[in-house]
GUKE-114324 format. One record per residue (C-alpha): residue number from 1; residue in one letter; x negated, y negated, z negated. Coordinates in pm, 1 decimal. Each point is the difference from the previous one (the first is absolute). Layout:
+-----+-----+----------+----------+----------+
!   n ! res !     east !    north !       up !
+-----+-----+----------+----------+----------+
! NUM !   A !        X !        Y !        Z !
...
+-----+-----+----------+----------+----------+
***
This chain:
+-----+-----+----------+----------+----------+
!   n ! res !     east !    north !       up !
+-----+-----+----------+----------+----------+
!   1 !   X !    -25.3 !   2056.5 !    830.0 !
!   2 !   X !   -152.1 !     33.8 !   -317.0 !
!   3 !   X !    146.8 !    344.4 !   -185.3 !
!   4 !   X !     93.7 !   -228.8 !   -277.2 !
!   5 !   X !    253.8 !   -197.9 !    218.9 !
!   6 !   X !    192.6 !    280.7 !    140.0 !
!   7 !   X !     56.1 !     81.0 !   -376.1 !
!   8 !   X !    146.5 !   -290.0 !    -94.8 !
!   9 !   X !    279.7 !     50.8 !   -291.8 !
!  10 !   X !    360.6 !     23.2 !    181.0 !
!  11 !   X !     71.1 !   -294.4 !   -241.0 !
!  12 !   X !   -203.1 !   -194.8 !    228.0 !
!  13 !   X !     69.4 !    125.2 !    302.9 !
!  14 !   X !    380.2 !    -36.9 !    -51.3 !
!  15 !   X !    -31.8 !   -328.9 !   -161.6 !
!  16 !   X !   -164.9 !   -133.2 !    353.4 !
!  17 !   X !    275.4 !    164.1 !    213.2 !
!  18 !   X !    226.2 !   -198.0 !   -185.9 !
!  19 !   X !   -173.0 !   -345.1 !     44.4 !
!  20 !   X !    -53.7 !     56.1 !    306.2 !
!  21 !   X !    372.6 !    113.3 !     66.3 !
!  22 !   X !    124.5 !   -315.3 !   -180.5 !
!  23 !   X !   -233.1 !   -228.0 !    145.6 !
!  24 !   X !     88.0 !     85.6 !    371.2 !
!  25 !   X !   -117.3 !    -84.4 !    345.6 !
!  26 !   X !   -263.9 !   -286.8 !   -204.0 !
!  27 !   X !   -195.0 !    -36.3 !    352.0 !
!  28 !   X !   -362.9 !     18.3 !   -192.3 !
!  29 !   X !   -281.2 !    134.6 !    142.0 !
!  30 !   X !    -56.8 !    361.5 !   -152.6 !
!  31 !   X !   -301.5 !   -114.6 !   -234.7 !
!  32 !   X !    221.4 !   -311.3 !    -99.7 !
!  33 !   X !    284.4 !    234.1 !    -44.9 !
!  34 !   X !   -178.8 !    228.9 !   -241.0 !
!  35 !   X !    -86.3 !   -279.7 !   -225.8 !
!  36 !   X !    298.8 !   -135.3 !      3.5 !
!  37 !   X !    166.9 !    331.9 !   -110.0 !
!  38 !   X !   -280.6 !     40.6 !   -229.6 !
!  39 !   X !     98.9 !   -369.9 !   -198.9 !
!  40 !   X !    373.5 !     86.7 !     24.6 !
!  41 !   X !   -131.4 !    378.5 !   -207.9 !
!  42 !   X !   -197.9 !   -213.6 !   -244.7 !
!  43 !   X !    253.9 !   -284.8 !    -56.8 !
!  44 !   X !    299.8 !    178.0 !     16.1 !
!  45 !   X !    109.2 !   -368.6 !    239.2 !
!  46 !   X !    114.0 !     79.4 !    360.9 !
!  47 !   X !     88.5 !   -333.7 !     35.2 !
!  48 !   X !   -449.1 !    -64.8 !     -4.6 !
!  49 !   X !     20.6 !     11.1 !    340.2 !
!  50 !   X !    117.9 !   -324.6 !     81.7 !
!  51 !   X !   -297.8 !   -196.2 !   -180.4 !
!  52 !   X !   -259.2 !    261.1 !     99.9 !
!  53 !   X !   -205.7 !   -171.1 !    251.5 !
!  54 !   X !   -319.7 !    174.0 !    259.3 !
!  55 !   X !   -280.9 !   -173.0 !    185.4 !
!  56 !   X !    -52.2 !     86.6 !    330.2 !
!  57 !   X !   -114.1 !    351.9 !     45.0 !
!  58 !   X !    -68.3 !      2.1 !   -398.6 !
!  59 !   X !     48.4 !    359.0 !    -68.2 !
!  60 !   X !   -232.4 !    118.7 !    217.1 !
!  61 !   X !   -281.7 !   -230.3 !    -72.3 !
!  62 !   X !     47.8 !     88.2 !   -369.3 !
!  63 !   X !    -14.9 !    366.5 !     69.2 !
!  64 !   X !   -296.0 !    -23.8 !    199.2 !
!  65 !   X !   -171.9 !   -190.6 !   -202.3 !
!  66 !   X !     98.1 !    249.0 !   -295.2 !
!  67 !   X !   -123.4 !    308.8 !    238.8 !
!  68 !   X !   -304.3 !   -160.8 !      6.1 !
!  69 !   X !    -58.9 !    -26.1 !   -300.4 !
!  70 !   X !    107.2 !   -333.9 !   -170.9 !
!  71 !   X !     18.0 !    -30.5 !   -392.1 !
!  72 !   X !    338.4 !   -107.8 !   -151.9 !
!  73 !   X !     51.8 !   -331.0 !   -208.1 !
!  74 !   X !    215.7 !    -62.6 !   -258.8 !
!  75 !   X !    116.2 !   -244.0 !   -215.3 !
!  76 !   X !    114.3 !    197.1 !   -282.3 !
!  77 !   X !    -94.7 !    327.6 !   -152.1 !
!  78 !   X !    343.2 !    113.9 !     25.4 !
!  79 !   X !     -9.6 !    -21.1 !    396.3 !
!  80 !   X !   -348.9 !    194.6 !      8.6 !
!  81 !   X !    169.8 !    225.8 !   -254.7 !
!  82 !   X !    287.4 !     33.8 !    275.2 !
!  83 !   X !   -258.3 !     65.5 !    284.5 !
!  84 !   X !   -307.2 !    144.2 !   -116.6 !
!  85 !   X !    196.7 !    392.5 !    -23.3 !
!  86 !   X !    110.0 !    -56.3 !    382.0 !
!  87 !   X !   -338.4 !   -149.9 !    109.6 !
!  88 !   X !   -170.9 !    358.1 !   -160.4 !
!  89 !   X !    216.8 !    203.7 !    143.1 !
!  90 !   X !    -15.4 !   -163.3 !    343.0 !
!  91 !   X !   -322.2 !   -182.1 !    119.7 !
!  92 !   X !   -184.8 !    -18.2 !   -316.3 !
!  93 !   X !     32.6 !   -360.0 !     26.5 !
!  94 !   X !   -176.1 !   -215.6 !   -276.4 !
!  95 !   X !    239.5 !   -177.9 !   -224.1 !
!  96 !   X !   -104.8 !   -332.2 !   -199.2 !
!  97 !   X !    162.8 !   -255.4 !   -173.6 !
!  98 !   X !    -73.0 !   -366.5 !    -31.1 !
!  99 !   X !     21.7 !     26.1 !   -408.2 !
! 100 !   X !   -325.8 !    179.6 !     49.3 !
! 101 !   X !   -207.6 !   -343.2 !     64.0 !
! 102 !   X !    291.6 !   -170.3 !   -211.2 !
! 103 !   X !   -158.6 !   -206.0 !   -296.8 !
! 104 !   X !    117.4 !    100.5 !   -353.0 !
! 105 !   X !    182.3 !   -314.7 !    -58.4 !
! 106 !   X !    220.6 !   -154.4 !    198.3 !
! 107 !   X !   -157.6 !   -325.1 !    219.6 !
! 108 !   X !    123.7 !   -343.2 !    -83.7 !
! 109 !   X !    263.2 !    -77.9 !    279.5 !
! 110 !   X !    -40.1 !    337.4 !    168.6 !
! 111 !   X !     79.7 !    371.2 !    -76.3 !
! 112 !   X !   -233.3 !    317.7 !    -48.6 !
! 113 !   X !    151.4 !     73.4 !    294.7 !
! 114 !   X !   -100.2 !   -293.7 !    197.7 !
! 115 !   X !   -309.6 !      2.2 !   -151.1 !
! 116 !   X !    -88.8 !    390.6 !     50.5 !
! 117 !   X !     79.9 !    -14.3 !    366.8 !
! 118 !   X !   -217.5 !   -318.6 !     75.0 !
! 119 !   X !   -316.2 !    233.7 !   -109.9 !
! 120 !   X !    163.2 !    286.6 !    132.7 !
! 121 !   X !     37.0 !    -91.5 !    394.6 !
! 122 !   X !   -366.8 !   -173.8 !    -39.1 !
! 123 !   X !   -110.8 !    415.1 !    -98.6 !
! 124 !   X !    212.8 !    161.2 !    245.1 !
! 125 !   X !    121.3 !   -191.8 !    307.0 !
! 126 !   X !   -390.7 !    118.3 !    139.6 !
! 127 !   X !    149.9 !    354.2 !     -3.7 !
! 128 !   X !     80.2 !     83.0 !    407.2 !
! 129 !   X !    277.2 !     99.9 !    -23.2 !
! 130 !   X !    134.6 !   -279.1 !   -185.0 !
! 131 !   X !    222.0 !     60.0 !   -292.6 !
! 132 !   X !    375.3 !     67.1 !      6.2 !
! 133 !   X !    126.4 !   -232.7 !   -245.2 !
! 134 !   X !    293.3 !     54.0 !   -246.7 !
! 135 !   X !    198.9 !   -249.9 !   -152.9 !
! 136 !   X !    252.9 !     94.7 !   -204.6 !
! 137 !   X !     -0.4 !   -245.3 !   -297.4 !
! 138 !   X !   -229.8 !   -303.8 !     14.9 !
! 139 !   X !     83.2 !   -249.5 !    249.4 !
! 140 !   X !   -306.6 !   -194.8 !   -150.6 !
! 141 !   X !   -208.9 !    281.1 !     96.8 !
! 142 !   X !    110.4 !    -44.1 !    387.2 !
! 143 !   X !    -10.6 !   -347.0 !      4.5 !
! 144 !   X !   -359.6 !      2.7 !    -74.3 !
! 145 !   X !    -23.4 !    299.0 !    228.4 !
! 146 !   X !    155.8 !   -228.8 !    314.0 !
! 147 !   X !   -265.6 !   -265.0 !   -122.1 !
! 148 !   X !   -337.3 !    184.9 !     27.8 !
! 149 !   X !    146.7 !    103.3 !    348.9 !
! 150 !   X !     94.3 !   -317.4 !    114.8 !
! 151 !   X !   -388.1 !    -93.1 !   -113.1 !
! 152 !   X !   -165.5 !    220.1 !    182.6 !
! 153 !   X !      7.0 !    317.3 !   -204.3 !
! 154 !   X !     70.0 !    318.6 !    218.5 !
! 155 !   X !    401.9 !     97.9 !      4.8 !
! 156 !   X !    129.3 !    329.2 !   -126.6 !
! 157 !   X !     62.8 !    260.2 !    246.5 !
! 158 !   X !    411.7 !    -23.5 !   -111.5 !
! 159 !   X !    128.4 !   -224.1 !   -319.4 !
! 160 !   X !    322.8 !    162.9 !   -179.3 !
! 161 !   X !    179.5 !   -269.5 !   -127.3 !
! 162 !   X !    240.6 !     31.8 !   -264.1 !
! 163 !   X !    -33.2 !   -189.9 !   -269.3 !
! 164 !   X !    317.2 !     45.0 !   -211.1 !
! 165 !   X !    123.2 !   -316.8 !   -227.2 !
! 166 !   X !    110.0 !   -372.2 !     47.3 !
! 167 !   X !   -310.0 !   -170.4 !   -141.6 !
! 168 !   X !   -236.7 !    -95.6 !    319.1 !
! 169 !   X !    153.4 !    316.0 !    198.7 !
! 170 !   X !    233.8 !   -155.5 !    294.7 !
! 171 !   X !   -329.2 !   -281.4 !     31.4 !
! 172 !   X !   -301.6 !    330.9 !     46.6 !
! 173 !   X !    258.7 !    165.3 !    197.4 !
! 174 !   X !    100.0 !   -308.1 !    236.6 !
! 175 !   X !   -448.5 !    -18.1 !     30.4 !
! 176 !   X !    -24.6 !    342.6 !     58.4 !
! 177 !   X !    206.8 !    -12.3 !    284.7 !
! 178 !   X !   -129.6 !   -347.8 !    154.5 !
! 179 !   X !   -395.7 !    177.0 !    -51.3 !
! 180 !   X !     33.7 !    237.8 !    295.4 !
! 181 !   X !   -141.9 !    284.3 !   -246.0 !
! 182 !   X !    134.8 !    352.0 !    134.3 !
! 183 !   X !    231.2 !     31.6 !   -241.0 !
! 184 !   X !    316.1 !    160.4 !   -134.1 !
! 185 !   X !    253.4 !   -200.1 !   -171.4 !
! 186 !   X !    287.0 !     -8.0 !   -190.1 !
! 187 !   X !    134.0 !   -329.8 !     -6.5 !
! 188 !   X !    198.6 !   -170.9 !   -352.7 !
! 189 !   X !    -25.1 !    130.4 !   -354.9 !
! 190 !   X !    -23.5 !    361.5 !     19.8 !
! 191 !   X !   -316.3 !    191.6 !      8.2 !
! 192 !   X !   -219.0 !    162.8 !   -252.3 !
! 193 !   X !   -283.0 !    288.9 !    -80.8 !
! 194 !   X !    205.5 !    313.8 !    124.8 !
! 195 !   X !    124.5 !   -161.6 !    336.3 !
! 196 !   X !   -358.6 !   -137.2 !    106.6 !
! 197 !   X !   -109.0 !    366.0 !    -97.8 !
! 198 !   X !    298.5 !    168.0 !    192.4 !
! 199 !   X !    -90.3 !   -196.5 !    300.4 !
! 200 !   X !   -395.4 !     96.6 !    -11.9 !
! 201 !   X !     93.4 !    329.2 !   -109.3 !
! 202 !   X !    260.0 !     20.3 !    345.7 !
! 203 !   X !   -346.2 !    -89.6 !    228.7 !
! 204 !   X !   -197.0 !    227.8 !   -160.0 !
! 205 !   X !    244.2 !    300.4 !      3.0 !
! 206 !   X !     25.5 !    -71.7 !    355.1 !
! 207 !   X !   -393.4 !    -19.8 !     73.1 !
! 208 !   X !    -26.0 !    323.5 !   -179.9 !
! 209 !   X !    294.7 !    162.3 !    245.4 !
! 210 !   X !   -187.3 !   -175.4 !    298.6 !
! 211 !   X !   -363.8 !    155.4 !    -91.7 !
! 212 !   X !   -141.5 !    328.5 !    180.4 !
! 213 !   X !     19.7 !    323.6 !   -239.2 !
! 214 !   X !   -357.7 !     67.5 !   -137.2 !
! 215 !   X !   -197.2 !    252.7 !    148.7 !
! 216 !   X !    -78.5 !    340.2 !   -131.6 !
+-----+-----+----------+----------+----------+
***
């Protein structure tokens, strides 16, 4: 464990004993467990659990994929804002967000977002690892995520899907589940920049606990 972690302010540390009191026998996996507890710390919600939804084996492949060395994708600055202190102090992971190939001016009929992560998959969905993908915000920006995919493009190693809202969000939702994407989910209205942060930030606390102390 990094020396960082067994630091962490007793704010914190009481604050998850509580969830996780309140919460009770949820029957998660531990990796699922620590992001839901993780969400519930960010949102304040401990009702979250009942429209957060896994992939099969999910967790793991994200953290994996994050060991080795997979960039982070965001659709917002204020998610990479959210992540990018975590990813330093963890893996060093490199953090990007789609505004970064965004035009200046919004597309007819599309968003910045959309717009930004159509050039931004073509740039980094040739990165092995693929990217972990964060989705806070747009649900434009994972619809035309789910599209490259379905034509052909190479899939993220784990999409975080929470677009928060009631424009286009229960439709990118309802396609991110049918795609077959690793994924991590939370179902209806809800979502947002800090909980698709908290649950990156959950995987890569965990990778960090998981890797071997450095050498001297």
């Amino acid at each position: 464990m990094m020396a960082w972690m067994a630091q962490d302010h007793p704010i914190f540390t009481e604050s998850i004993r509580r969830i996780r009191a309140a919460l009770g026998d949820t029957g998660l996996p531990p990796l699922q467990q620590k992001v839901l507890e993780r969400l519930v710390h960010s949102s304040g919600d401990l009702s979250l659990g009942t429209q957060l939804r896994f992939s099969e084996g999910v967790c793991e492949q994200g953290l994996e994929a994050l060991k080795k060395g997979a960039p982070i994708l965001t659709d917002t600055a204020m998610a990479a804002a959210a992540v990018a202190p975590m990813a330093q102090r963890t893996l060093g992971s490199a953090v990007y967000t789609v505004l970064d190939w965004a035009p200046e001016t919004v597309p007819s009929g599309s968003t910045r977002t959309a717009a930004g992560m159509q050039k931004a998959w073509r740039r980094l969905a040739v990165v092995s690892p693929a990217p972990v993908v964060l989705i806070g915000s747009a649900p434009t920006a994972l619809e035309v995520l789910l599209q490259q995919v379905a034509a052909g493009a190479p899939a993220p190693s784990l999409v975080i899907g929470m677009p928060v809202g009631f424009v286009g969000v229960a439709e990118s939702k309802k396609h991110l589940a049918d795609s077959g994407l690793p994924q991590i989910r939370l179902e209806g209205s809800r979502g947002g920049a800090g909980l698709v942060a908290a649950a990156v930030n959950a995987l890569l606390r965990a990778a960090a606990a998981s890797a071997p102390p450095l050498s001297s």
